[in-house]
C-alpha positions in Angstrom: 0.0 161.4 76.8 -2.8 162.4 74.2 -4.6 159.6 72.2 -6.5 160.2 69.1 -10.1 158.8 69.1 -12.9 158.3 67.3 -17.0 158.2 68.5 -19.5 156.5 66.6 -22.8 155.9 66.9 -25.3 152.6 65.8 -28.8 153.7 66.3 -28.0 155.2 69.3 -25.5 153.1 70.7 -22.5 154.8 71.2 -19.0 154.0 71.5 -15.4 155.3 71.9 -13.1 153.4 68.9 -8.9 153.5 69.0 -7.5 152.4 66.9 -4.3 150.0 68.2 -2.3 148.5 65.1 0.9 149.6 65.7 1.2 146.8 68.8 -0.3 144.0 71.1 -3.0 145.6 73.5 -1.2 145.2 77.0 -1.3 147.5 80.3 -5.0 148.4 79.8 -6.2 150.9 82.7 -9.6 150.0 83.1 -10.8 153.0 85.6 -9.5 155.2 82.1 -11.7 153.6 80.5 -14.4 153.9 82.6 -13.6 157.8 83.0 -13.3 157.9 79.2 -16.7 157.0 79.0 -18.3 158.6 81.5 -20.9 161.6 80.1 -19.9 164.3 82.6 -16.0 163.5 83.1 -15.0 161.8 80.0 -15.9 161.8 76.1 -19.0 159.7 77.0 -20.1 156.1 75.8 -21.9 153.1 75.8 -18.4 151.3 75.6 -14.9 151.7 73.9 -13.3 149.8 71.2 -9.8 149.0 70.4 -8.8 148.3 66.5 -6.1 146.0 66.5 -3.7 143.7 63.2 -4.4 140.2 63.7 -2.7 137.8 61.2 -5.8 135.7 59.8 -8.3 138.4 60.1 -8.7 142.0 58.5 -8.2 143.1 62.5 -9.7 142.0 66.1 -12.1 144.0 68.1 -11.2 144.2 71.9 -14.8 145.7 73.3 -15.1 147.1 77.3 -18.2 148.1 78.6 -18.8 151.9 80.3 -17.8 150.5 83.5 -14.1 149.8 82.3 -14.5 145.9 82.3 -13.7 143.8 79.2 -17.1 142.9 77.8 -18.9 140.3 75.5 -19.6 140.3 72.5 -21.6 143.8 71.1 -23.8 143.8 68.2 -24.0 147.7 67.4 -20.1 147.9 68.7 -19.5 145.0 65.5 -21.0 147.3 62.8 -19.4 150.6 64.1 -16.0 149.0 63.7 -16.2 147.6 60.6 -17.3 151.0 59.5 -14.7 152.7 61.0 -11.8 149.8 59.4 -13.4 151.2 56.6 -12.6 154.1 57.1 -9.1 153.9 58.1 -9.0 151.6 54.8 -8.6 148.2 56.0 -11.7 146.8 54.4 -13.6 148.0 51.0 -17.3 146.3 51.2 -16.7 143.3 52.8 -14.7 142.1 56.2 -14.0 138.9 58.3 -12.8 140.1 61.8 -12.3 138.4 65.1 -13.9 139.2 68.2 -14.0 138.0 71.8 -17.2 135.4 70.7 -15.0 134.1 67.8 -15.0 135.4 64.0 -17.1 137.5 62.1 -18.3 138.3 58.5 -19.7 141.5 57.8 -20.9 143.5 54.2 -20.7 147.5 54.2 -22.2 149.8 52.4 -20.2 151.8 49.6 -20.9 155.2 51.8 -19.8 153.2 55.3 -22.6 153.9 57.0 -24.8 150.6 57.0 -23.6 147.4 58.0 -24.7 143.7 57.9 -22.9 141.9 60.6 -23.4 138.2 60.8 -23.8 137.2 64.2 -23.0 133.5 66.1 -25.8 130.5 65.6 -27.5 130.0 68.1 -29.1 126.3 69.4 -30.2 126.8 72.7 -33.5 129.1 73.5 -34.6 128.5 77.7 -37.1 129.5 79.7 -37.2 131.7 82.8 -40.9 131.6 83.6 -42.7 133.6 80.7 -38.9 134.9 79.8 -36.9 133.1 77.2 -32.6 133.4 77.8 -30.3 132.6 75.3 -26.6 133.9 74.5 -25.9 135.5 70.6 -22.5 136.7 71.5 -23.9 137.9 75.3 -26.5 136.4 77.8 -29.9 138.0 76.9 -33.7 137.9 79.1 -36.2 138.6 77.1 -39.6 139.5 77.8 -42.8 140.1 76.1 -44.7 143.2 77.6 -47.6 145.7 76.8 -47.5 149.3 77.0 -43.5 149.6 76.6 -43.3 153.0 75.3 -44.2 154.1 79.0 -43.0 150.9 80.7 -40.2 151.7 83.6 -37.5 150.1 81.9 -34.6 150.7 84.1 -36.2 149.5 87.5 -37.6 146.0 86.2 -34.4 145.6 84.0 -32.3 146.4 86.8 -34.2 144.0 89.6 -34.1 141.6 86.8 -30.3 141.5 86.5 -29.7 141.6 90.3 -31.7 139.1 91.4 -30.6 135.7 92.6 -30.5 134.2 89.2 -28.2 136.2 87.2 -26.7 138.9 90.0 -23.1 137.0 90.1 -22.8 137.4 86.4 -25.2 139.7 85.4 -27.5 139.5 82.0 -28.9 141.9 79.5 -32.3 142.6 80.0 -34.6 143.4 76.6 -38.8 144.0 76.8 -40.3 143.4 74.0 -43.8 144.5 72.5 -44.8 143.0 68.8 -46.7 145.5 66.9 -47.2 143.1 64.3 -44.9 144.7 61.3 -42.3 145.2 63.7 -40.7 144.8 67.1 -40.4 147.6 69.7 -37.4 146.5 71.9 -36.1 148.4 75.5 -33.1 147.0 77.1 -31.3 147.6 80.0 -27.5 146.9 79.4 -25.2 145.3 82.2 -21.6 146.5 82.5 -23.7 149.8 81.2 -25.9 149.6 84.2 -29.0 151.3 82.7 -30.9 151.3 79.7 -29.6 152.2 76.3 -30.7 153.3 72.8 -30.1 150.0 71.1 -28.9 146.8 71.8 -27.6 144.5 68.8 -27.1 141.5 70.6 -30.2 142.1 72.4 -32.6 142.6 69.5 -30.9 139.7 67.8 -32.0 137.6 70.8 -35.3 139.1 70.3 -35.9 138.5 67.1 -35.2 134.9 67.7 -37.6 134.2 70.6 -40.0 135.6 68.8 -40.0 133.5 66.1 -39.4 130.5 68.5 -42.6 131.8 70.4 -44.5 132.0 66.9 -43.3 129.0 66.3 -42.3 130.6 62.5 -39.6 128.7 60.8 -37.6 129.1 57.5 -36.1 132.4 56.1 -37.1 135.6 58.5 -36.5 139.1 58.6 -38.1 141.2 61.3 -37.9 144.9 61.4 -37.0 146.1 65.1 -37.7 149.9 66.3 -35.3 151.4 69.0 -34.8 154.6 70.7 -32.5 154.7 68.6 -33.6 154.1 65.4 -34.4 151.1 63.2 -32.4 147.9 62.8 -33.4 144.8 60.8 -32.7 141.0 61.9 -32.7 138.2 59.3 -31.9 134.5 60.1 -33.1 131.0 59.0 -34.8 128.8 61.6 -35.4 125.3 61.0 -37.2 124.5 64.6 -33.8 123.3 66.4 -30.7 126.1 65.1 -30.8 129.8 63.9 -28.6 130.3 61.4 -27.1 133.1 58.8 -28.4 135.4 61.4 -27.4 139.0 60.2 -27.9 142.3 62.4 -28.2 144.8 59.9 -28.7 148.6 60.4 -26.9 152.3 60.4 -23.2 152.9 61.8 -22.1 156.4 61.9 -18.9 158.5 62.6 -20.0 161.2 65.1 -16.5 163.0 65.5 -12.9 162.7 66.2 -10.6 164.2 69.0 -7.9 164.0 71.2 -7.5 163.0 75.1 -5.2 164.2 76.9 -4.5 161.5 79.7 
């Protein structure tokens, strides 16, 4: 059986995109998926994407992480699949989807290749020591540190989301260093196991504890840097709730193929 596919790329976050209109997804094999994005035995991804009809949405987004298992909800994944609806000519420059964390609006650029996603409010900022943890679409740690561009990201991110606290259900874990114009964000992913270019969800939750930890409130747009690339975070904060949070940044076709399963 050979499936046609498509890879895309949001500042460096990768992912695998099917797309699945002609039926209901059923009799998913999740070691294939995990094979399909393996770098050395499969096409290679962050995570793989389904595109499928839903009746009061322009489609629904079924997202599983590298390690096969259905995932929450992914920032970066949300703006490569609008762009690729619009390329398959579901959407023109504007799109209300569903996905696993409920609906969402999105604007696209003419060319398809930058999107604003608008992303879930979010009410509830803790505290995990000098950490802050709060969910915009998945469970995010985030942490403010010094020196990050040489900072061992993968063994502090991964003792971080093994240890007591968050081991059963694992959490993303995002360092953080303000360079005053902008953010520099890390993250190591769970369900990727390691760190990745770009997190949307995670430099969403960023930009938010920042601002709670500034104390800033009103209209904000902060300017995160990636391995990956640039992305841009605007919200409105009134103290209490974020709200109209947008992630907005690049979305990319990569190339397209066939896999012969």
């Amino acid at each position: 059986m050979e499936i046609h596919f498509f890879k895309y790329q949001g500042a460096g976050n990768d992912f695998i995109l099917i797309d699945h209109r002609m039926g209901p997804l059923k009799d998913i094999d999740n070691n294939r998926i995990k094979m399909l994005c393996d770098r050395r035995f499969g096409i290679g991804a962050d995570g793989l994407m389904f595109l499928t009809a839903h009746d009061s949405f322009d489609f629904e987004m079924h997202y599983f992480n590298a390690d096969g298992r259905p995932g929450s909800m992914c920032g970066n994944g949300g703006r490569c699949i609008v762009s690729f609806a619009k390329h398959l000519g579901i959407i023109d420059t504007e799109t209300n989807f569903l996905a696993v964390d409920g609906p969402h609006y999105a604007k696209i650029s003419e060319k398809g290749d930058w999107v604003d996603l608008q992303m879930i409010d979010v009410d509830t900022v803790n505290n995990d020591g000098p950490a802050y943890v709060l969910n915009t679409g998945s469970p995010h740690y985030v942490l403010q540190t010094e020196g990050l561009k040489d900072f061992d990201v993968y063994t502090n991110g991964k003792a971080i989301r093994n240890n007591e606290t968050y081991k059963e259900k694992g959490i993303n874990v995002n360092f953080v260093e303000d360079k005053g114009d902008h953010l520099f964000v890390r993250t190591f992913e769970r369900g990727v196991e390691d760190e990745t270019y770009a997190c949307g969800t995670g430099v969403t939750a960023v930009a938010l504890s920042v601002a709670k930890h500034k104390g800033q409130k009103g209209h904000i747009e902060t300017p995160v840097n990636v391995l990956g690339g640039d992305l841009k975070i605007s919200f409105d904060y009134d103290g209490t709730k974020f709200t109209n949070v947008f992630l907005c940044g690049p979305a990319k076709q990569v190339f397209e193929g066939d896999v012969n399963l």
